[in-house]
N, C-alpha and C positions, 0 to 999 in steps of 0.2 A: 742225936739225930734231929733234925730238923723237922717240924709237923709236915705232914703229908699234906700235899696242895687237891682241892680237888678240882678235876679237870672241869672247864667252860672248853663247850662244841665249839671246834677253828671254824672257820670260811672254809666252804667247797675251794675257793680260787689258789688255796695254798696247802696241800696236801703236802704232808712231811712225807719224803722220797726214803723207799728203802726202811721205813720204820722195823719192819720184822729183822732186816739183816742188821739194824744197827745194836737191837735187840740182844740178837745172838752175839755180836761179837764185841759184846762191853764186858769189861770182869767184874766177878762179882762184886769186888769191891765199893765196884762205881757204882752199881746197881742198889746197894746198904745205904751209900750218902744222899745219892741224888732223891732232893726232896719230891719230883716229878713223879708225878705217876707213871709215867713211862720212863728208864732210863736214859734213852737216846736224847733227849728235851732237857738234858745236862749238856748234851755237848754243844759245841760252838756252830754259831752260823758261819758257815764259810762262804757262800753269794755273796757278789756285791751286788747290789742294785743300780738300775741306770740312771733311774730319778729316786732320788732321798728324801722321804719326807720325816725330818728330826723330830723328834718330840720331847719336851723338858716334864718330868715328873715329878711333884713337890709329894706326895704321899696319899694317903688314907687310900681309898677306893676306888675313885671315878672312872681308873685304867679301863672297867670294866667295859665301861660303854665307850671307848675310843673307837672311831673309826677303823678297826684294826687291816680291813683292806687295801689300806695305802700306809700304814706307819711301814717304819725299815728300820729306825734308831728309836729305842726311849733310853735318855739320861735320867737317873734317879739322882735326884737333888734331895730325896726323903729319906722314910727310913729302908733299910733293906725288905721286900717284900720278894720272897721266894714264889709265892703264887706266880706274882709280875713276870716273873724271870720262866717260869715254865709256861706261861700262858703268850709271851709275847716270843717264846721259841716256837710253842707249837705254829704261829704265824709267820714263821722264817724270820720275826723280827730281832734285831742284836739289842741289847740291855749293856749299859755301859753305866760304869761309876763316873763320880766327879771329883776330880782330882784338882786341888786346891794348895798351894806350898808357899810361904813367905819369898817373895825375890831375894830378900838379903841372905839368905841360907843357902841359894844353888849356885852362887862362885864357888861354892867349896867341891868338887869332882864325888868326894868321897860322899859330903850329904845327899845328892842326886843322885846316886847309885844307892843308895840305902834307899832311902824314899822311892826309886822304882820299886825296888825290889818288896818293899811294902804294898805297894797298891798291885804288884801282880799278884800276889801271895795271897792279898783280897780278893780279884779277881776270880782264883781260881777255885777258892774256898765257896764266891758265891755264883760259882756257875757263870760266870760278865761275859762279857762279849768284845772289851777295851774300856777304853776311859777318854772322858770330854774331859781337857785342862780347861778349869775358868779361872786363869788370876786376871784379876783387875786391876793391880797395884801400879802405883806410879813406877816409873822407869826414866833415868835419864839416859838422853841417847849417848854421852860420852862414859857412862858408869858402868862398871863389870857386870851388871845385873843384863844387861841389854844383850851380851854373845851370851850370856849363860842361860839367860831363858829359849834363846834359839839351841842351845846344847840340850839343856831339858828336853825341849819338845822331842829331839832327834834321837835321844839316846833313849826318852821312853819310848818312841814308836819302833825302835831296832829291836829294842826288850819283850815287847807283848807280841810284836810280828813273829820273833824269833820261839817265843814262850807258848801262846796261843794261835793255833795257826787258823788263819783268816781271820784275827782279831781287826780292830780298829781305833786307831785313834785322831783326836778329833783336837782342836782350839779353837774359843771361843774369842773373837775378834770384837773391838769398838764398830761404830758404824761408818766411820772415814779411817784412814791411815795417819791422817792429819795430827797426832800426837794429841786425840781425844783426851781429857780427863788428865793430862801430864804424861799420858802413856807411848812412850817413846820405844816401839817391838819394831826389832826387823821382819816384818809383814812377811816378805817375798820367802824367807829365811825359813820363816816358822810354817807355809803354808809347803813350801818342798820338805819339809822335815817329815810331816804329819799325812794323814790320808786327806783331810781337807778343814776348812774351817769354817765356822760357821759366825756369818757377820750379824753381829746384835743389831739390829735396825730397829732400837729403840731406844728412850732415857735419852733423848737425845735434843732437850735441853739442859740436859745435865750440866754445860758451861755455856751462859746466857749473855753478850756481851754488848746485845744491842738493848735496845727499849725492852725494861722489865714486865711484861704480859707474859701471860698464861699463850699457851702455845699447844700445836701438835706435838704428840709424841716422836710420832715419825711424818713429818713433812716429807711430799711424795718427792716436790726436785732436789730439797738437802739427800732424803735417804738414795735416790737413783745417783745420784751425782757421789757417793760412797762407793759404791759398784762400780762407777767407771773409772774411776782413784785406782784402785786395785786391782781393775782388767791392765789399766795403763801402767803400772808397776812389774808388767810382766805376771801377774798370778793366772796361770791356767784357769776357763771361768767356772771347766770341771771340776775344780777342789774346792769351787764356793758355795755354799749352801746359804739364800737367803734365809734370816730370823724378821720376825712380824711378831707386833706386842699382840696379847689377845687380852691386853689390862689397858685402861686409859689414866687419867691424872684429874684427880679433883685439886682445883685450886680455889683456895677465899679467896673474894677480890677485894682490895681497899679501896676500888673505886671501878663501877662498870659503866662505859659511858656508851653512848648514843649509838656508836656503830657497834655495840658490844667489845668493845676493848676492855678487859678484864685486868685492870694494873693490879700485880701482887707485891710483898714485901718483898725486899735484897736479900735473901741468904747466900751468900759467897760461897763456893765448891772450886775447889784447885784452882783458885788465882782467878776466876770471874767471878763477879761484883752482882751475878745473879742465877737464881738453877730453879730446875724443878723440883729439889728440895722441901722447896714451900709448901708442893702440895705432897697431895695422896696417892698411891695406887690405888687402885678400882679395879678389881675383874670384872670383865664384860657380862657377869651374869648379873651385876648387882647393878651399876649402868643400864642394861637391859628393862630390870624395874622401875627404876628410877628415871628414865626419858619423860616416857609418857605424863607421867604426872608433874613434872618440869613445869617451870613457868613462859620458857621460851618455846619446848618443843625439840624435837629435833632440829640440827640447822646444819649445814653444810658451807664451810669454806673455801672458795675457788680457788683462793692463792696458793693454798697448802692440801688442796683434794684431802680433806678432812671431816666428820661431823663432832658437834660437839652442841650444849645444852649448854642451858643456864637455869638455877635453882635458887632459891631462899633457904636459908634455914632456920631454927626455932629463934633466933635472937634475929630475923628479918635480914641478916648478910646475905649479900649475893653472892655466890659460887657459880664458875665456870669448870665443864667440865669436859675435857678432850678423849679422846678414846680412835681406835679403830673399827672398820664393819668389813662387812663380806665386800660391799662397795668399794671403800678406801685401800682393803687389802689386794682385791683384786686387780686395780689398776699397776701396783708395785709389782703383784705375782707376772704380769706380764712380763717383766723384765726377764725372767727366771728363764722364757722361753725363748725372750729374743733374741737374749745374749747369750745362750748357753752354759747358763748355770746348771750343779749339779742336783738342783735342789730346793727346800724349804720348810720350815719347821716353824715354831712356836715357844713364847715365851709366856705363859703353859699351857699344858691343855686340860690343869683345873681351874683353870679360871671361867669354862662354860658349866650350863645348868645343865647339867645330867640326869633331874628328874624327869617324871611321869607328866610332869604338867606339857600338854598340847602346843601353848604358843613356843616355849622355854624348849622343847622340843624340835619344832623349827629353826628356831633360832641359829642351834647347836648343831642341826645340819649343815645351815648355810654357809657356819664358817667354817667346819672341818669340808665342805665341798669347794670352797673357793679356794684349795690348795692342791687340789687333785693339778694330773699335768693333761691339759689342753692336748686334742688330739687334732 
């Protein structure tokens, strides 16, 4: 049996419905597994929400201090945390696995049925609420990998539809349709398969094909002009849920010049001659540190509605450093409203400073508020 989670007090705003009745009518069985303090906080969310706000979870703690007044999705990309799973039911929110499979393996009918049938099995073992698919893997569009990842998506989401009732599932999308990263998905295919998808609106130098600089993660008119790729393919813009980095990209520069042009070295990524490879992730809480005492300061980009810094380090190299803010992310989160998305999340939300410290407290407000939906 699984340790006993102990309960953290929900929000007045989400009072679980009928707790007493769900109480009485679970068998005892359920009542022995469930590691919940209360039984019912095993079962599934059946709500859907009208605005989504996804949340990616890489592990340890931080869950604790999310926002949890506006979450509706956490994907756990960590480890399995049973607390997570009772603590973001008592908030009506769903907890979903991430579901991850080789493309060369799901032409075979028989692997794809097996492999569902795995992750519901997981699912059900740990209380889930569905599964976010992230494969990233190249795809070409004339190669059996290409119907069979749209068979995938359809035949898991008929599985856990049919298995868990009010489950959800989810695909994590590139930030254009445009055959990103070598990734040739029938988009349209995969977002009617599934409950909705969630477009990565970052890494989005990942194939760099003009002049080798350090760049935004997510440029405001590349990433908007991805959303309207995918409105214009027919995708419903209620099945889209925008993603926003809350990590930026440290880059060394081999050469920084006058207007801050940051040239970095060539690492090739799928067939361009340059990527963001070069550089670093950065979560925003360590950026956050690290601005202030920058040599340039903050600074802001018009062409790319972006901020970004420039820094020294111990051998005197100069380093550019790109990222997102409450700023940068809210001119994109408008999209969300205007166009009728369903939504918006985060790629994660350990990447803020979740301590006691005052400023680092602010901080962490401003960006879990700059996704709230505009009334």
């Amino acid at each position: 049996m699984a340790r006993r989670a102990p309960r953290l007090a929900a929000p007045a705003r989400r009072p679980l419905p009928g707790l007493a009745l769900l109480l009485l009518a679970l068998p005892l069985a359920a009542r022995a597994d469930c590691p919940c303090e209360h039984p019912a906080l095993c079962q599934p969310v059946r709500h859907h929400a009208d605005y989504e706000v996804f949340v990616f979870d890489v592990g340890q703690k931080t869950w604790k201090s999310y926002d949890w007044s506006q979450i509706t999705t956490v994907a756990t990309f960590g480890k399995y945390d049973s607390e997570l799973m009772c603590y973001a039911h008592s908030n009506g929110a769903r907890v979903v696995l991430k579901g991850d499979v080789s493309v060369k393996d799901i032409t075979d009918p028989t692997f794809r049925a097996s492999w569902i049938a795995q992750q519901l099995d997981l699912a059900k073992k740990q209380y889930m609420d569905g599964i976010n698919i992230d494969i990233e893997q190249e795809v070409n569009c004339s190669s059996p990998e290409y119907d069979a990842l749209t068979a995938l998506v359809k035949e898991t989401t008929d599985a856990f539809h049919r298995e868990i009732e009010g489950s959800q599932v989810t695909f994590d999308v590139a930030w254009s349709p445009k055959h990103i990263d070598r990734r040739c998905y029938n988009y349209s295919g995969i977002a009617d398969a599934c409950d909705f998808v969630f477009v990565m609106s970052y890494d989005e130098q990942s194939q760099v094909w003009s002049e080798c600089i350090a760049a935004a993660n997510a440029p405001y008119n590349q990433t908007l002009s991805g959303y309207d790729d995918y409105i214009k393919m027919g995708i419903d813009p209620k099945k889209i849920v925008m993603g926003v980095p809350w990590y930026g990209y440290d880059y060394p520069c081999l050469k920084l010049s006058e207007d801050d042009k940051c040239s970095i070295a060539k690492v090739p990524f799928r067939g361009a001659p340059c990527s963001d490879a070069v550089g670093r992730q950065v979560p925003y809480k360590v950026i956050m540190k690290q601005v202030n005492s920058s040599v340039s300061g903050n600074q802001w980009n018009e062409d790319q509605q972006a901020p970004y810094y420039n820094y020294k380090d111990s051998s005197g190299r100069f380093h550019q450093v790109w990222y997102d803010d409450p700023r940068s992310i809210s001119l994109k989160a408008a999209y969300v409203q205007s166009h009728g998305l369903l939504g918006i999340g985060m790629w994660n939300a350990n990447c803020l400073d979740y301590s006691g410290d005052a400023a680092a407290k602010q901080q962490t407000k401003e960006m879990w508020e700059v996704l709230k939906r505009k009334r």
